[in-house]
DSSP file (Angstrom, degrees, kcal/mol; ACC not computed):
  #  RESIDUE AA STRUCTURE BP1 BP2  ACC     N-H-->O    O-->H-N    N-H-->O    O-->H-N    TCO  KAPPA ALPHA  PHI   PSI    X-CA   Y-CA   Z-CA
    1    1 A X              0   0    0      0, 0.0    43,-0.0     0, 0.0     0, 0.0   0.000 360.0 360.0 360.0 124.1   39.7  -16.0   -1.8
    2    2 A X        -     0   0    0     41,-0.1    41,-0.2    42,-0.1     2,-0.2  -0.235 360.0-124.4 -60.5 176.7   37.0  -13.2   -2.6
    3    3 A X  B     -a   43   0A   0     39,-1.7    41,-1.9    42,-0.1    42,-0.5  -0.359  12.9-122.4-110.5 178.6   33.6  -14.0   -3.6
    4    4 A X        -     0   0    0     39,-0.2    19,-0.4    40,-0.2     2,-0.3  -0.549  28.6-170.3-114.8 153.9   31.7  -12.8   -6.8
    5    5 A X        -     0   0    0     -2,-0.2    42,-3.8    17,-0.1     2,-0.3  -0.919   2.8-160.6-158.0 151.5   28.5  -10.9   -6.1
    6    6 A X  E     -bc  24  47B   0     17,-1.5    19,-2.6    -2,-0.3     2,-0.3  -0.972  11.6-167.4-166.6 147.7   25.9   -9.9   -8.8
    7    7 A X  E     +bc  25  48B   0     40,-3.6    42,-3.9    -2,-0.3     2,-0.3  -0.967  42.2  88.2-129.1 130.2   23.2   -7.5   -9.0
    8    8 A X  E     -b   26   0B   0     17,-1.3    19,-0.7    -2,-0.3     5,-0.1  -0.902  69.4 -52.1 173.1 171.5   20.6   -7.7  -11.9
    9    9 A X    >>  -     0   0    0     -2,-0.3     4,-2.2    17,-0.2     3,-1.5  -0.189  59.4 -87.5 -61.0 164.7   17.4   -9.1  -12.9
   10   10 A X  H 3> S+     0   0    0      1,-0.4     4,-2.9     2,-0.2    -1,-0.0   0.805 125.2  44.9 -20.4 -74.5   16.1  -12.8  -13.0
   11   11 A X  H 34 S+     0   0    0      1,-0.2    -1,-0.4     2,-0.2     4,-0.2   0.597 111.9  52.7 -72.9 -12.9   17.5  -13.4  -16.6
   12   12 A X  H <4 S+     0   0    0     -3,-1.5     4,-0.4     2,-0.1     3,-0.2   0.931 110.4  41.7 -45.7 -51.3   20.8  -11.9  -15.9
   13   13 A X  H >< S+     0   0    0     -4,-2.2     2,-1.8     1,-0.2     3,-0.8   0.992  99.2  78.6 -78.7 -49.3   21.8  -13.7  -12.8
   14   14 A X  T 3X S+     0   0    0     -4,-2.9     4,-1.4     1,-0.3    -1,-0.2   0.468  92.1  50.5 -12.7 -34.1   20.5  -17.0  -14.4
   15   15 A X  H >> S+     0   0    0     -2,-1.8     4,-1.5    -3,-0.2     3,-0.8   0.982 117.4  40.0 -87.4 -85.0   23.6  -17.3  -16.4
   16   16 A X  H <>>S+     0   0    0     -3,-0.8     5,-2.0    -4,-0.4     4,-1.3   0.777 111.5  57.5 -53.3 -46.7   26.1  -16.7  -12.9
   17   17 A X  H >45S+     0   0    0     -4,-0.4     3,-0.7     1,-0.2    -1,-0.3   0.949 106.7  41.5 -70.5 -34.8   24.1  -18.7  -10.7
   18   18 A X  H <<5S+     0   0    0     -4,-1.4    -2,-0.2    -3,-0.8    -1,-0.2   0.861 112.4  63.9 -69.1 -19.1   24.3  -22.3  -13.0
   19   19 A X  H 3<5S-     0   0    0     -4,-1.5    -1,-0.2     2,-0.1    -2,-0.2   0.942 129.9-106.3 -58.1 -37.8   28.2  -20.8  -13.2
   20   20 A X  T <<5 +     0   0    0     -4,-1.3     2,-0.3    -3,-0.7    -3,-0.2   0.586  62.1 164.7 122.8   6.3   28.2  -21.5   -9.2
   21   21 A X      < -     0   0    0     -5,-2.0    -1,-0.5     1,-0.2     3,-0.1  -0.725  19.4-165.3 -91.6 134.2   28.0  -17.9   -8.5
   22   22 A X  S    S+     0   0    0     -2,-0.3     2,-2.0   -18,-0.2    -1,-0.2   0.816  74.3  52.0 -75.9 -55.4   26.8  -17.8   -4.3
   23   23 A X        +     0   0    0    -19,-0.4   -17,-1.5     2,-0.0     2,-0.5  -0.556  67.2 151.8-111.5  90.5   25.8  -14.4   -3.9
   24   24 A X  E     -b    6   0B   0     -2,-2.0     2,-0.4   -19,-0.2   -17,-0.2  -0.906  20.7-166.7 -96.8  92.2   23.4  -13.5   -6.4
   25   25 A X  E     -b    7   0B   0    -19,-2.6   -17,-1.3    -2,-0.5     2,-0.6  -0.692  10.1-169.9-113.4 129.7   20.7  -10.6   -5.8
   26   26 A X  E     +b    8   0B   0     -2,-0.4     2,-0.2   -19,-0.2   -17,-0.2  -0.974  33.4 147.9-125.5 109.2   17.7   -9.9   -7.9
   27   27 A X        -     0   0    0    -19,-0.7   -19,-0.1    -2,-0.6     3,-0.1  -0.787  59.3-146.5-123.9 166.7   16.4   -6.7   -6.7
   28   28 A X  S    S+     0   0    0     -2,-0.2     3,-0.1   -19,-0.1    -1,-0.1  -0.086 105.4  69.5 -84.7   7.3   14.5   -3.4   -8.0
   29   29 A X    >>  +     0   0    0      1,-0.1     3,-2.7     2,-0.1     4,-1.0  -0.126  54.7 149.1-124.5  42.6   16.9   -1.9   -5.0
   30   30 A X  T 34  +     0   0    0      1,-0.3     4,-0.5     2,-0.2    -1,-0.1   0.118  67.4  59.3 -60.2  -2.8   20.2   -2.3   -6.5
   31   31 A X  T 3> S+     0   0    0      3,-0.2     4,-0.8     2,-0.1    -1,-0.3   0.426 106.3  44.5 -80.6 -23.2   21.5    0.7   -4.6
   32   32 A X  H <> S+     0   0    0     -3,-2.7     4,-2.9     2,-0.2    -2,-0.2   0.670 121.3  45.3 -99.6 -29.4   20.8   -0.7   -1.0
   33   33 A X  H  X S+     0   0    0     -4,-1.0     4,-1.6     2,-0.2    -2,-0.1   0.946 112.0  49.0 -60.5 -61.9   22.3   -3.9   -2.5
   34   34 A X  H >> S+     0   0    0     -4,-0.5     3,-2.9     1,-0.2     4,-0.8   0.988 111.3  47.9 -62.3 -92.3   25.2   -2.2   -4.1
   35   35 A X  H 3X S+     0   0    0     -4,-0.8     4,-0.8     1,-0.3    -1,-0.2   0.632 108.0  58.4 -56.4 -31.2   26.1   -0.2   -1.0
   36   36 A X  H >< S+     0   0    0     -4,-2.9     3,-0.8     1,-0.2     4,-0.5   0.979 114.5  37.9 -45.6 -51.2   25.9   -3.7    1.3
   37   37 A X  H X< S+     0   0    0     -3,-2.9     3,-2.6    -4,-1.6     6,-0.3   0.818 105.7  67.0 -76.8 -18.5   28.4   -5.2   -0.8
   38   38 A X  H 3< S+     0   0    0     -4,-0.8    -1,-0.4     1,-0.4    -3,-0.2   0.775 107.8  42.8 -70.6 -50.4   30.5   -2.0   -1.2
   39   39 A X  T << S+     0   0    0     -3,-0.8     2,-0.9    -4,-0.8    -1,-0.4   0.445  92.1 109.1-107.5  10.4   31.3   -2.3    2.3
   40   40 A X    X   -     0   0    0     -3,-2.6     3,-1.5    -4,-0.5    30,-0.1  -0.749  50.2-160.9 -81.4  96.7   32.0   -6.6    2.3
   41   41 A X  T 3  S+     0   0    0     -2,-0.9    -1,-0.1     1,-0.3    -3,-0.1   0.491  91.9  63.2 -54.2   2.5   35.6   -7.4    2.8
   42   42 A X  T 3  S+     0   0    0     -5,-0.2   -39,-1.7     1,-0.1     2,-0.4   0.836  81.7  80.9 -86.6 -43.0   34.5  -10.7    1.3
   43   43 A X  B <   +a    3   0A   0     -3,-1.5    27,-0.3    -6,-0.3   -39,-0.2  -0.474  42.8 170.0 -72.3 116.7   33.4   -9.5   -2.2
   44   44 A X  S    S+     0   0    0    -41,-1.9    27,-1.5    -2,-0.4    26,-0.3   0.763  75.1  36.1 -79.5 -34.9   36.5   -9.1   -4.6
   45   45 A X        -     0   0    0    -42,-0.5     2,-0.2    25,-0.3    27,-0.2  -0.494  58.4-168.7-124.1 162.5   34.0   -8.6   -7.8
   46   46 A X        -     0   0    0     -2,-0.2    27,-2.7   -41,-0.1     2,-0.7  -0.703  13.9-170.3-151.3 110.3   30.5   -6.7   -8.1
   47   47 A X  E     -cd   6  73B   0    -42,-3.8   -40,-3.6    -2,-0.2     2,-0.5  -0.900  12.0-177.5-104.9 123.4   29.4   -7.8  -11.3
   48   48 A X  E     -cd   7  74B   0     25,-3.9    27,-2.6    -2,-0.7     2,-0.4  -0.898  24.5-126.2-131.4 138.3   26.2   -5.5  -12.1
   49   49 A X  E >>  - d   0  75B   0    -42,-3.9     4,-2.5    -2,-0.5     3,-1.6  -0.544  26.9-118.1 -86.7 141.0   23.8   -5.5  -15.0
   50   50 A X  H 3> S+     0   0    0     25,-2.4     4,-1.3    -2,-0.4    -1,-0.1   0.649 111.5  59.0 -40.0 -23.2   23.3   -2.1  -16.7
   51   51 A X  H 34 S+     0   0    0      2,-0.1     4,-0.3     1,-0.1    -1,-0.3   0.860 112.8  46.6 -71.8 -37.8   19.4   -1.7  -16.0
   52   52 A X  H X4 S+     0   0    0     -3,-1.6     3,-2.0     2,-0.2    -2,-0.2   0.929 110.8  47.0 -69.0 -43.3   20.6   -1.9  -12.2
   53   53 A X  H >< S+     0   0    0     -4,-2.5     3,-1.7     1,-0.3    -1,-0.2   0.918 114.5  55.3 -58.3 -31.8   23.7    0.7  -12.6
   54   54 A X  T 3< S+     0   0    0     -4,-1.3    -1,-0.3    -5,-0.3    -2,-0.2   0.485 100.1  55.0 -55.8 -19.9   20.8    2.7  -14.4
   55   55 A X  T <  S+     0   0    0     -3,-2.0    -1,-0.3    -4,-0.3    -2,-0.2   0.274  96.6 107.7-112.7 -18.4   18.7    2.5  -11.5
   56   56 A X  S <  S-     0   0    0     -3,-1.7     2,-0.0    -4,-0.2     5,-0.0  -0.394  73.0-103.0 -88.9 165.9   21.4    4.0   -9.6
   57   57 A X     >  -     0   0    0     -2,-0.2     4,-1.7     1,-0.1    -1,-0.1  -0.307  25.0-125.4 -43.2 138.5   22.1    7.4   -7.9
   58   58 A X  H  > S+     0   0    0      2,-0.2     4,-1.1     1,-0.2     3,-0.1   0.878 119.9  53.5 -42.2 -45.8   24.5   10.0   -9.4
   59   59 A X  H >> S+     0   0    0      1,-0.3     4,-1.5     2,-0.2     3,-0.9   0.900 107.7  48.8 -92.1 -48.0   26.1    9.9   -6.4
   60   60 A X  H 3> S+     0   0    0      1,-0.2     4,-1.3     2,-0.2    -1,-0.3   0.684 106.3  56.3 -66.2 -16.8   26.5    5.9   -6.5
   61   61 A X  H 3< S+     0   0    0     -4,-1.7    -2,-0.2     2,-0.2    -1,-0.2   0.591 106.6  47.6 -39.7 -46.0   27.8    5.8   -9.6
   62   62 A X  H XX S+     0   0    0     -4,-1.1     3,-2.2    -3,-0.9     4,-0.9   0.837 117.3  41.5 -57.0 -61.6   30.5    8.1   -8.7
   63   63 A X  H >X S+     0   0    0     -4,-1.5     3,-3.9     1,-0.3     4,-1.1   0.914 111.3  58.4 -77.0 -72.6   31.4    6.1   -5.4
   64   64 A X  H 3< S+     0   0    0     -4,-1.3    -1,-0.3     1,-0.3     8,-0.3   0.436 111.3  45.0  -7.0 -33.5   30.9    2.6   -7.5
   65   65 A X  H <4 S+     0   0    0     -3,-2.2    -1,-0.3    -2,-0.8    -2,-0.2   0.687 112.5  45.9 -95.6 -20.2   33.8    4.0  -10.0
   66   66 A X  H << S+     0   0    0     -3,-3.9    -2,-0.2    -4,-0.9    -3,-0.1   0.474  85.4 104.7-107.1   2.6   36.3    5.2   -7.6
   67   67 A X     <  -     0   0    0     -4,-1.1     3,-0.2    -5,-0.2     5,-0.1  -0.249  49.7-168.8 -38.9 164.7   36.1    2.1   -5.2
   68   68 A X        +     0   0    0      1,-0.5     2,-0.6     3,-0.1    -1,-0.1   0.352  61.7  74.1-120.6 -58.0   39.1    0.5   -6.0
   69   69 A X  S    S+     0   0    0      1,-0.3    -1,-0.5    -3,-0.1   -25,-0.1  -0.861  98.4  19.1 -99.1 149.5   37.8   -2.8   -3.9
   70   70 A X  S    S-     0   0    0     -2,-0.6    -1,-0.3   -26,-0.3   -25,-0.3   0.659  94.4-129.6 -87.6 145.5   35.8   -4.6   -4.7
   71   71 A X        -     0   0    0    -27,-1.5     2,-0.3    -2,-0.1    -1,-0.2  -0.300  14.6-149.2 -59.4 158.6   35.7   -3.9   -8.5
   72   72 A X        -     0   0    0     -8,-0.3     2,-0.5   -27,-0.2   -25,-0.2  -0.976   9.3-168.2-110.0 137.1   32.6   -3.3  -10.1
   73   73 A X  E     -d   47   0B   0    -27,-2.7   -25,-3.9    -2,-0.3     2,-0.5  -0.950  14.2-146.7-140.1 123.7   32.0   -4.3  -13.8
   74   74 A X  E     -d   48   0B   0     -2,-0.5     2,-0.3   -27,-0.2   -25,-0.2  -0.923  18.6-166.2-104.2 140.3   28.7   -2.9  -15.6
   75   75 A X  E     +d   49   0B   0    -27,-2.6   -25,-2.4    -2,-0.5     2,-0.3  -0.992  39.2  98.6-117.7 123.0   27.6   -5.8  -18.0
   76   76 A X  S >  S-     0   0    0     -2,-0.3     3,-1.0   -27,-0.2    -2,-0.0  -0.984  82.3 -73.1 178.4 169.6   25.0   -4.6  -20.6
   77   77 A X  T 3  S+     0   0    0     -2,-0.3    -2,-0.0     1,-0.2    -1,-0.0   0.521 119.7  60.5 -87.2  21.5   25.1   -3.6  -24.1
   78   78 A X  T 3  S+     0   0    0      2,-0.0    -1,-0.2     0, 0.0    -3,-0.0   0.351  88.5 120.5-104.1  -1.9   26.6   -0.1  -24.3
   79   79 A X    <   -     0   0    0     -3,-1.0     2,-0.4     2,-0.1    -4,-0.1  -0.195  46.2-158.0 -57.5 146.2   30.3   -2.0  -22.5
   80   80 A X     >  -     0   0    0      1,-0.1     4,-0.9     0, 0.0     3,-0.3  -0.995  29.5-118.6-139.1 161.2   33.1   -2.0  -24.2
   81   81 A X  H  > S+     0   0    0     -2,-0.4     4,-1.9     1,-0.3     3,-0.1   0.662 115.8  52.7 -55.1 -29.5   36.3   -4.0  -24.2
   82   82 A X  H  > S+     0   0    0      1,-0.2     4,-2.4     2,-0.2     5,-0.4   0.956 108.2  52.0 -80.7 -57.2   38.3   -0.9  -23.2
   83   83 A X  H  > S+     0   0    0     -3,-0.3     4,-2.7     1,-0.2    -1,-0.2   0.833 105.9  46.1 -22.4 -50.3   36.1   -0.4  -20.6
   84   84 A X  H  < S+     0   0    0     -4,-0.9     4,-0.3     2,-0.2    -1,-0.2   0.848 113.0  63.6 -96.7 -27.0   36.3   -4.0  -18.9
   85   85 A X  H >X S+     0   0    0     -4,-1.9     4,-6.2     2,-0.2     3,-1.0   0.923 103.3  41.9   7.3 -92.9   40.2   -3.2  -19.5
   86   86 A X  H 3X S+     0   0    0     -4,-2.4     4,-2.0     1,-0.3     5,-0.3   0.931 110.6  55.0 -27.3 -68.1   40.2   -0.3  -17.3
   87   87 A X  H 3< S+     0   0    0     -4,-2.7    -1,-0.3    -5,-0.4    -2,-0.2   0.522 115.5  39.9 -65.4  -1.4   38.2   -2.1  -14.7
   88   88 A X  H X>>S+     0   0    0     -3,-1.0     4,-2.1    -4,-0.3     3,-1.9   0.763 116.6  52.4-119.0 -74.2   41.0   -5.2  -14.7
   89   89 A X  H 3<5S+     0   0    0     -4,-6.2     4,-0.3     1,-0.3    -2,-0.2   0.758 110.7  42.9 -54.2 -18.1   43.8   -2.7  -14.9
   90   90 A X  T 3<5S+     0   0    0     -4,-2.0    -1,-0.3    -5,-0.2    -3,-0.2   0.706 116.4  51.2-103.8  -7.0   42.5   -0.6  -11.9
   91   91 A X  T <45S+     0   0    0     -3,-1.9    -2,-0.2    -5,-0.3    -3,-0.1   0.986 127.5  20.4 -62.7 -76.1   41.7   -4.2   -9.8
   92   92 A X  T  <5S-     0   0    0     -4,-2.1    -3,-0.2     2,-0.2    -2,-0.1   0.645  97.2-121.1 -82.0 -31.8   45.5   -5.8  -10.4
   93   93 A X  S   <S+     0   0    0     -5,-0.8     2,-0.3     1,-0.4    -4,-0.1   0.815  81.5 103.8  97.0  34.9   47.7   -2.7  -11.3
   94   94 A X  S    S-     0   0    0     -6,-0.2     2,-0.5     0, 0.0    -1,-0.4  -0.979  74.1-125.0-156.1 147.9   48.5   -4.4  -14.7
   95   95 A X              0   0    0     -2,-0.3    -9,-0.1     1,-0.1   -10,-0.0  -0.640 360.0 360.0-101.0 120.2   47.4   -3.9  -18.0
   96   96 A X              0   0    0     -2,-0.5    -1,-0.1   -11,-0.3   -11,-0.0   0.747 360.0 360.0 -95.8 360.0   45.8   -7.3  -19.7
C-alpha cells in the first residue's frame, strides 16, 4: 500500500498527523522535500499546503503537475473541487 506524505507548516500537518499520517514534514524547504518524495516509490499521495507550493520553483511546479505518481494535491484556499477532480482523475484513470 502507498503512504501519504505532507508538506506544510506546523498548523497544517497537525490536522494529518492526529489522522495517523507517518510522514509529515514541516519545512521552510518544501522544494528539497518535495523533490525527495517525488522520487519515493513508497509515496502514492503528496498532499501539500499552498504557502509551500508557493514557496516553490516555476520549474517545480511544472514537474509537480505532470508527475503522474505520486499525485500531488495543493490544499489551501484558492482549491477548487474541479481541481481535486482532475488530480483523482489523472491518479485512477476514472472520473469521480
Amino acid at each position: 500500500m502507498k503512504e501519504i506524505a505532507i508538506i506544510g507548516d506546523a498548523q497544517f500537518a497537525l490536522g494529518f498527523r492526529l489522522a495517523g499520517v507517518r510522514k509529515v514534514f514541516e519545512t521552510e524547504d518544501a522544494e528539497k522535500v518535495l523533490e525527495e518524495l517525488l522520487e519515493d516509490t513508497a509515496v502514492g499521495l503528496v498532499i501539500i499546503s499552498e504557502k509551500a507550493k508557493d514557496s516553490l520553483s516555476y520549474k517545480m511546479q511544472m514537474k509537480m503537475e505532470k508527475i503522474i505518481s505520486p499525485v500531488t494535491v495543493v490544499v489551501g484556499r484558492t482549491g477548487s473541487d474541479d481541481d481535486l477532480r482532475r488530480m483523482i482523475k489523472k491518479s485512477i484513470g476514472v472520473d469521480m
